[in-house]
C-alpha positions in Angstrom: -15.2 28.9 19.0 -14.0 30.8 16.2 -16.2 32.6 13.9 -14.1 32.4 11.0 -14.7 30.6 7.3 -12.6 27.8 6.2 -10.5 27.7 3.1 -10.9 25.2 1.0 -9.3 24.3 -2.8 -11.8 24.2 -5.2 -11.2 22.6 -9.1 -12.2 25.3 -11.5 -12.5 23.2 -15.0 -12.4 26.2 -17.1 -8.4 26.7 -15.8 -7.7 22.9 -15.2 -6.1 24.4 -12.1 -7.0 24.1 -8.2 -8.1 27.6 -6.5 -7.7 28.6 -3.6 -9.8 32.3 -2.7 -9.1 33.8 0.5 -11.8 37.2 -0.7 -14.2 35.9 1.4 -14.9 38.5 4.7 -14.7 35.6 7.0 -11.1 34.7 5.9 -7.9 35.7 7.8 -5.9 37.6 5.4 -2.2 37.5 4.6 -0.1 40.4 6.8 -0.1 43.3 4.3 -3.2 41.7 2.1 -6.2 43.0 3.5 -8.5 41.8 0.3 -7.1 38.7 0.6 -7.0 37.0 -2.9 -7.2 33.7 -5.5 -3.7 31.5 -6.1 -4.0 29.0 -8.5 -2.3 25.4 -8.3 -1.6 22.5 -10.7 -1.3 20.4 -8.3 -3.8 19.4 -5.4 -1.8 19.1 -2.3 0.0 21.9 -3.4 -3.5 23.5 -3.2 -4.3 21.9 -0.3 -1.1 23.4 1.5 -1.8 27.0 0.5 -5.1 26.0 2.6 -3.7 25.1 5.6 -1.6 27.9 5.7 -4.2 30.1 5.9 -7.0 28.0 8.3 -3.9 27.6 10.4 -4.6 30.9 11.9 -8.4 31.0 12.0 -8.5 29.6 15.3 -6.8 32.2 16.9 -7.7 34.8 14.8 -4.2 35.7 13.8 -2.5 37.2 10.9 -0.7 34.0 8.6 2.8 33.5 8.8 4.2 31.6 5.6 6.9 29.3 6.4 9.8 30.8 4.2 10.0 29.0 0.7 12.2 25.9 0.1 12.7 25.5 3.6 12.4 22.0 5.5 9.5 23.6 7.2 7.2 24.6 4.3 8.4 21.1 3.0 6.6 20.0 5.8 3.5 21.5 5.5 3.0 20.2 1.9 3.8 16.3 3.0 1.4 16.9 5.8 -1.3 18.0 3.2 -0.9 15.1 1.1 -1.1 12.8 3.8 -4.3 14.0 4.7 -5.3 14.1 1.8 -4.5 10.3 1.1 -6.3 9.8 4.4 -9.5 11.5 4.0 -10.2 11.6 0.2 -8.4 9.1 -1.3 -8.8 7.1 1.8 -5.8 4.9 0.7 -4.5 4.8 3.9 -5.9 4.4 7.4 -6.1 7.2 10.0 -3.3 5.2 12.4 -0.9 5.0 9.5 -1.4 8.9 8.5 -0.7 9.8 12.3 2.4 7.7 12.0 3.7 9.4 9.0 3.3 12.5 9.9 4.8 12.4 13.2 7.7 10.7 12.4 8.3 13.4 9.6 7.5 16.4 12.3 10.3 14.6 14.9 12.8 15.7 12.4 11.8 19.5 12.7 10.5 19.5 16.4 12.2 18.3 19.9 9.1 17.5 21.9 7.5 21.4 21.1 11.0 23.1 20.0 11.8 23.7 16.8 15.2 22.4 15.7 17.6 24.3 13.9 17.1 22.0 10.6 13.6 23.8 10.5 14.5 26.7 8.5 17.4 25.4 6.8 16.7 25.4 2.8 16.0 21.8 1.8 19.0 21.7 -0.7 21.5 22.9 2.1 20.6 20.1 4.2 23.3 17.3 4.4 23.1 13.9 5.8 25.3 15.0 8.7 22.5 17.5 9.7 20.2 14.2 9.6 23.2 12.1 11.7 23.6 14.6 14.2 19.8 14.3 14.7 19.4 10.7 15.2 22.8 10.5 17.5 21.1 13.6 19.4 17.5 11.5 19.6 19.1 8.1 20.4 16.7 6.5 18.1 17.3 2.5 17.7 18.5 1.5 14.1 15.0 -0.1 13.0 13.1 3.7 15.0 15.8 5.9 12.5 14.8 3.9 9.7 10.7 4.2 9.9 11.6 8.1 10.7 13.7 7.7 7.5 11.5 7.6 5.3 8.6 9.4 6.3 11.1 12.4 5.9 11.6 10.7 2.2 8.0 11.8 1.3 9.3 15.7 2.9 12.3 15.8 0.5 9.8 14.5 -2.0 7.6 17.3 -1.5 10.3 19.6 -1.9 11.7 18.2 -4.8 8.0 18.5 -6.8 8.2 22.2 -5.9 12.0 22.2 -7.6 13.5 23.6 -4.0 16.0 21.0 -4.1 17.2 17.9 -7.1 16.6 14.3 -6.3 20.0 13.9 -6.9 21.4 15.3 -3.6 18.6 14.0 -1.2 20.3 14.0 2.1 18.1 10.5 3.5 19.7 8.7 0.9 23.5 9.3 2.5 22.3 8.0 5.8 23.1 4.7 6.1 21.3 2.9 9.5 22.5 -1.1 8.7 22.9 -3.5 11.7 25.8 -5.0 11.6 25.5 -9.2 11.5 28.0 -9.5 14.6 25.8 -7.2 16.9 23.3 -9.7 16.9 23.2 -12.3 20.2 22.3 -15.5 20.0 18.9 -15.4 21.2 18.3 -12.9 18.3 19.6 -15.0 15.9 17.2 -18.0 17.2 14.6 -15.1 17.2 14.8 -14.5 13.5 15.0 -18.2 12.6 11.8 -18.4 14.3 10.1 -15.3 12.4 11.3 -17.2 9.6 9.6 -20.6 10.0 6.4 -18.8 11.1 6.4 -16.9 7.8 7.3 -20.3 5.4 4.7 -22.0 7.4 1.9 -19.1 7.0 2.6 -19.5 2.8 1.5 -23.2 3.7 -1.8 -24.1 1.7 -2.8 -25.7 4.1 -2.6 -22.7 6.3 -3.9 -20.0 3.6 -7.1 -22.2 3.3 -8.1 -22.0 7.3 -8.1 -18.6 6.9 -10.1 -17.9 4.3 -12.5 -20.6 5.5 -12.6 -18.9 8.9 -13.5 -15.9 7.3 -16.2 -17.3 5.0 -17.3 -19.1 8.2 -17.7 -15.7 10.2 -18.5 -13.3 7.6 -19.9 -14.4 4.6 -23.4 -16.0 6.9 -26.2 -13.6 7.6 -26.2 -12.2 11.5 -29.7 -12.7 12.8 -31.1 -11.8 16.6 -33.0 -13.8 19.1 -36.6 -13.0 17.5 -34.9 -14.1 13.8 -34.7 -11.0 12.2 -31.8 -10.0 10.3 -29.5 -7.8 11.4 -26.9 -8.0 8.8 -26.9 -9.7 5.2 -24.3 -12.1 4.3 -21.5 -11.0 2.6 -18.5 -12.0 1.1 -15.1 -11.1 2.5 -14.5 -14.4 3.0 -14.6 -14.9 -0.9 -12.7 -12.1 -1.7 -10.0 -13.6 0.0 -10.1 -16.7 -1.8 -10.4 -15.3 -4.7 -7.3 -13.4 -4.4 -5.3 -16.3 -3.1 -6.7 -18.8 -5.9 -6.5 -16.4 -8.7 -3.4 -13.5 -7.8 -5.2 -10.9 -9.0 -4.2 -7.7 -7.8 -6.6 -5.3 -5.3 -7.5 -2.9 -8.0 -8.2 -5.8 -10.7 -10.7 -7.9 -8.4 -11.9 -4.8 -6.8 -12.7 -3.9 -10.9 -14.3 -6.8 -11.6 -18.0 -7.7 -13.1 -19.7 -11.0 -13.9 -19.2 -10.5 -17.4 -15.7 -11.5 -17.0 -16.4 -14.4 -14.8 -17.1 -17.5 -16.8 -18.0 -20.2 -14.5 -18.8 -22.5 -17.2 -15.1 -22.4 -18.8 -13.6 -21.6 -15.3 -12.0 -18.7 -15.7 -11.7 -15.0 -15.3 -10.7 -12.4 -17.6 -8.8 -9.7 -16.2 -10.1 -6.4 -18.5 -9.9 -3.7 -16.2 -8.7 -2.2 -12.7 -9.6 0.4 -10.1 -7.4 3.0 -9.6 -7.3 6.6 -7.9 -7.6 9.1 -10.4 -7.2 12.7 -11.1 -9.9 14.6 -10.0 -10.7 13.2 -6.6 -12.7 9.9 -7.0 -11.8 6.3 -7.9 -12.1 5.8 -11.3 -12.4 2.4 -13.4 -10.0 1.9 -16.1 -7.3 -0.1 -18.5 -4.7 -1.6 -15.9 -1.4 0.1 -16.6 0.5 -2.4 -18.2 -0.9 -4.5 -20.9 0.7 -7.8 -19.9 -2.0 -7.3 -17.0 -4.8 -7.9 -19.4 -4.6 -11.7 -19.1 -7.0 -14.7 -18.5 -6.2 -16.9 -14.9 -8.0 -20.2 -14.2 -10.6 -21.2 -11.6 -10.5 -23.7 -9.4 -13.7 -26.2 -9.1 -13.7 -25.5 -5.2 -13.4 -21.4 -6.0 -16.1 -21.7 -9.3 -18.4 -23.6 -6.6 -18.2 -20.3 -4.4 -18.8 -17.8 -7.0 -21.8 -19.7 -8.1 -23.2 -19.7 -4.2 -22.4 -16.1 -4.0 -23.7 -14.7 -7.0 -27.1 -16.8 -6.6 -27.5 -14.7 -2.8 -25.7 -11.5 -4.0 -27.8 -8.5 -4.7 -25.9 -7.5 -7.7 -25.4 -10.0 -10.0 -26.4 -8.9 -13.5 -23.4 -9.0 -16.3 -22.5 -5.0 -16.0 -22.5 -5.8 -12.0 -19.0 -6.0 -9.5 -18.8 -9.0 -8.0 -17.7 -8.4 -4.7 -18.5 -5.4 -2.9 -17.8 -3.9 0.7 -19.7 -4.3 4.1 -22.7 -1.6 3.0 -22.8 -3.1 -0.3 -21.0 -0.5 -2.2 -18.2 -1.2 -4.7 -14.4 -2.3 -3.3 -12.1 1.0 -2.6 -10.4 0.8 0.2 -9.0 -2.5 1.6 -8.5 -1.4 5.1 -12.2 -3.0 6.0 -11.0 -6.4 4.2 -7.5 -6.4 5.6 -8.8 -6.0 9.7 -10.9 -8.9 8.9 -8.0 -10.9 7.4 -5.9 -10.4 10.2 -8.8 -11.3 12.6 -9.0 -14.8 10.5 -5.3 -14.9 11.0 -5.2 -15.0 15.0 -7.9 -17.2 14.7 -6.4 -20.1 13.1 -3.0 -19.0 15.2 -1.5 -17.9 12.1 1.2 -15.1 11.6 -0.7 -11.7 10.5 -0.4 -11.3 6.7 -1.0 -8.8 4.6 -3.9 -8.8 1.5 -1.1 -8.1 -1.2 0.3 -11.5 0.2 -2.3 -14.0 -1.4 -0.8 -13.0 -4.6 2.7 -13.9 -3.4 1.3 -17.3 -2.3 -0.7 -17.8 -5.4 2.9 -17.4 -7.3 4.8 -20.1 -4.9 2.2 -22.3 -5.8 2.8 -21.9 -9.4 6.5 -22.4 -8.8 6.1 -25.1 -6.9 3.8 -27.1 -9.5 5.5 -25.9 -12.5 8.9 -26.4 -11.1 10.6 -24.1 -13.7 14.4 -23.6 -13.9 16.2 -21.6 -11.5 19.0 -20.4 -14.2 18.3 -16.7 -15.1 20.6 -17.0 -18.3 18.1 -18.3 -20.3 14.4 -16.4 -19.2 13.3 -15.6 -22.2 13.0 -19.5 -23.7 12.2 -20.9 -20.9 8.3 -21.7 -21.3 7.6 -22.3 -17.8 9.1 -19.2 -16.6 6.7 -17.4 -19.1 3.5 -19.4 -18.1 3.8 -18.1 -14.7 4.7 -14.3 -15.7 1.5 -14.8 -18.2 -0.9 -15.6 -14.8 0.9 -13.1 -12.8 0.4 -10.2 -15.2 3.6 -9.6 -14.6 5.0 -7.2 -17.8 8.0 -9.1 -18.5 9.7 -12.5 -17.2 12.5 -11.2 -15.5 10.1 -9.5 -13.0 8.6 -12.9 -12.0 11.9 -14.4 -11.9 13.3 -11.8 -9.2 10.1 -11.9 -7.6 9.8 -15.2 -7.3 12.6 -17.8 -7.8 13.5 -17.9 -4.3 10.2 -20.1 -3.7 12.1 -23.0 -5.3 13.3 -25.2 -2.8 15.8 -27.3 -5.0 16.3 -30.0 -2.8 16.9 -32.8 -5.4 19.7 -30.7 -6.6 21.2 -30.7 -3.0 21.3 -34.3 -2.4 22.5 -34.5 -5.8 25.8 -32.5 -5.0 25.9 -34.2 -1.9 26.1 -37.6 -3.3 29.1 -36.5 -5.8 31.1 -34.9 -3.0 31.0 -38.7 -1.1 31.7 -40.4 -4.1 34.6 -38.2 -4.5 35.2 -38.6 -0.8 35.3 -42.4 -1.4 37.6 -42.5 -4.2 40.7 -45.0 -3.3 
């Protein structure tokens, strides 16, 4: 095991910067920098990078080789940072999905263990024939190119922030990987038809309300063993989902609210704040971005019923309190817990695997379908119904909701309508 100290980035408030200090005895130093030294970053993953360079090598014990600035490479190494970084401290995403990212970046630099030529290339001399040659080389399938696509997005993001290259002439966007209609068979056709119905038919109420009674059925009850003694409090996931599908609200706004906002008398919530990641390293509750998104949504009777149950058995339910919390009782963060749960309601009820940011799309086609508003985009702005829904949504103007959303009208009136005048016309002696 190696003997040597670990870098890590430090936030020094005085310079509003991120320090990394490689004086320490225990560090491997630079070739030709026997003191080693302090670099100072604005950013944190470019902090973070700096790091890894340097505990690269403490491992081994051997002298740090930079990769050479602006090169695909180094961009590399800074995406791979702030992956980890995502994974670990912000904990936005889950460990499967960070080791996903990053290999599918790392396949564009490496074949199996050998470095490709693009490696060392300068990011802004890389062209999308460099990226073609690669995938024809690979013999990736159309939907593989396009996952490995964009991971390698996030590299030429990372160079781009560090102004080796312009946005401009980003070599991914060039590379066009579209199936053509006519390459598909019949059975695939049949396939997607089918993937089709199954997603129309898990927006079904009907279907949205198994699984959040499932849930509330399997989670939200205390676990007790043989002798009676509790093993596990109940919770509320279950809720949480309904709440999101009855009410839209985004992650960050329900994971932001407290009881104060809940009147359960007046049925209805008001939507103040939101969780978001801030600056700094922690979660941090604040204004949501867009002031539309302060708003006030409705309550059902069957949802208001809930809240009531739960905040009578919660363990926080003062007025400055959240009202939902995760599986230790601590404040909503992450959704990762929440959304293995929902999809573990979803094969239970034999429905398609959704994801959490979904309940909000189905609270929306329920508002289209009960408002029914009109499906002409000339005239958004006076159309009141249009407006009512972008109001609930939070949305920060109409013509968001109305891209969003207007394909859930199913104008089938309209259709027999048109029908009916082309027999008549048909008919005509």
């Amino acid at each position: 095991m190696s003997a040597h100290k670990q870098v890590t980035p430090k936030w020094r408030p005085s310079r509003k910067r991120w320090v990394v200090d490689t004086r320490s005895r225990g560090v491997v130093k630079h070739a030709g920098n026997a003191k080693g030294g302090v670099e100072f970053f604005e950013r944190k993953d470019a902090a973070l990078a700096a790091a890894a360079l340097v505990n690269a090598a403490q491992a081994t014990g051997g002298v740090i080789t930079d990769a050479e600035s602006g090169t695909l490479e180094a961009a590399f190494v800074i995406f791979k940072a702030r992956v980890e970084a995502r994974r670990d401290e912000k904990r936005s995403i889950c460990p499967r999905y960070a080791r996903t990212l990053i290999n599918d970046a790392r396949v564009w630099l490496y074949d199996g263990d050998e470095p490709r030529s693009i490696a060392k290339l300068k990011c802004k001399s890389i062209t999308s024939a460099d990226l073609i040659a690669i995938i024809d080389d690979a013999g990736w399938s159309v939907d593989n190119a396009r996952k490995k696509r964009a991971a390698l997005r996030g590299v030429f993001q990372a160079a781009e922030d560090q102004k080796w290259c312009l946005p401009a002439n980003r070599p991914t966007e060039s590379v066009h990987l579209e199936n053509s209609k006519y390459d598909k068979t019949e059975a695939e056709i049949e396939e997607d038809a089918a993937a089709e119905r199954q997603m129309i038919a898990a927006f079904e109420p009907a279907n949205i309300r198994s699984i959040y009674e499932h849930a509330i059925a399997t989670h939200d009850v205390p676990v007790v063993d043989k002798d009676g003694d509790v093993l596990r409090q109940a919770g509320c996931v279950g809720l949480t989902m309904m709440f999101a599908a009855l009410t839209g609200l985004r992650w960050g706004e329900q994971a932001a609210l407290k009881w104060k906002n809940v009147d359960l008398d007046k049925r209805r919530v008001n939507v103040m704040t939101s969780m978001r990641w801030a600056e700094g390293g922690s979660w941090a509750v604040n204004v949501p971005k867009r002031t539309a998104s302060v708003r006030t949504v409705p309550l059902t009777h069957d949802l208001v019923a809930a809240l009531k149950a739960w905040k009578l058995r919660s363990p926080s339910s003062a007025a400055e309190d959240r009202v939902f919390m995760g599986a230790e009782g601590e404040p909503l963060t992450d959704s990762s817990y929440h959304l293995r749960l929902l999809h573990r309601s979803c094969d239970a009820v034999d429905s398609i695997r959704i994801r959490w940011h979904w309940l909000r799309h189905f609270y929306a086609s329920v508002l289209v379908d009960a408002y029914r508003p009109s499906s002409d985009k000339n005239d958004l702005s006076n159309d009141r119904t249009w407006n009512k829904i972008s109001r609930l949504m939070g949305h920060a103007n109409v013509q968001i909701t109305f891209k969003h959303y207007v394909h859930y009208l199913d104008d089938c009136e309209a259709d027999e309508e048109l029908a009916d005048v082309l027999e008549a016309q048909m008919n005509r002696r």
